[in-house]
N, C-alpha and C positions, 0 to 999 in steps of 0.2 A: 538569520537562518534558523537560528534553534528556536523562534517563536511561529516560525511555518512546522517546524517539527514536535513543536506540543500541540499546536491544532492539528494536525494529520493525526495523529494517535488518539488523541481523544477523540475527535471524530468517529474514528475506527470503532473506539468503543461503544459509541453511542448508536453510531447506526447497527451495529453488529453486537446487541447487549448481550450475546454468550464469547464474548470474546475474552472478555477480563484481560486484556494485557498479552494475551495470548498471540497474536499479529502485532507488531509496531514496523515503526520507519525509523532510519536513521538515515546522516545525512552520507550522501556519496561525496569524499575528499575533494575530487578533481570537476567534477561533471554536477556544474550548479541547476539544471533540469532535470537531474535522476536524484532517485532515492533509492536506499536496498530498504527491502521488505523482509524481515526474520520470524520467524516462527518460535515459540516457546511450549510449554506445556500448555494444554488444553486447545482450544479452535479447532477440535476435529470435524467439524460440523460447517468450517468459513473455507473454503475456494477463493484462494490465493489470485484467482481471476474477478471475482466480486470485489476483492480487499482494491487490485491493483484499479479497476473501474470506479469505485467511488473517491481511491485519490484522485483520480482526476476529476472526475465529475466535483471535487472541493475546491481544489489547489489549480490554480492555473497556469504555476509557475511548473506546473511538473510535467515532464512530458515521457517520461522514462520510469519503471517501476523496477527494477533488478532483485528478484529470488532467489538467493544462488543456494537453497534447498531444492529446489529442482534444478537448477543452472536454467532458470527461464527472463527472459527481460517480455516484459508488456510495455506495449506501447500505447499510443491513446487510438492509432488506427487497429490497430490487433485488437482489441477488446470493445470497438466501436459496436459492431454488430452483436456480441453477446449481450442474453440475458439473464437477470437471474430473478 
């Protein structure tokens, strides 16, 4: 699991190059298809709806994204129709 959770981040980085670190994922204890998504300094410029849409669009083992800087869960149908 922590080799799914260094591609999900790096990932992040790479598609999102003002991110620096700024968005990551870590693993959710209980619930092996979700991840929480945290926020740091900087990414004021990344939509937490973009970050939650290209894990999926990477990871196919993920199907749940939990924010709990907004208290918001994305799911892979909630964020189908968005784009960015």
């Amino acid at each position: 699991m922590a080799k799914r959770i260094e591609k999900i981040n790096e990932s992040i980085n790479k598609h999102f190059p003002s991110n620096n670190d700024a968005w990551w994922v870590s693993e959710n204890t209980t619930i092996t298809d979700m991840v929480e998504l945290h926020r740091g300094a900087g990414g004021n410029k990344i939509n937490p709806i973009w970050v939650a849409k290209h894990i999926f669009n990477i990871e196919p083992t993920i199907n749940i994204v939990h924010y709990g800087g907004m208290c918001m869960i994305y799911t892979r149908e909630s964020v189908k129709n968005y784009n960015y």
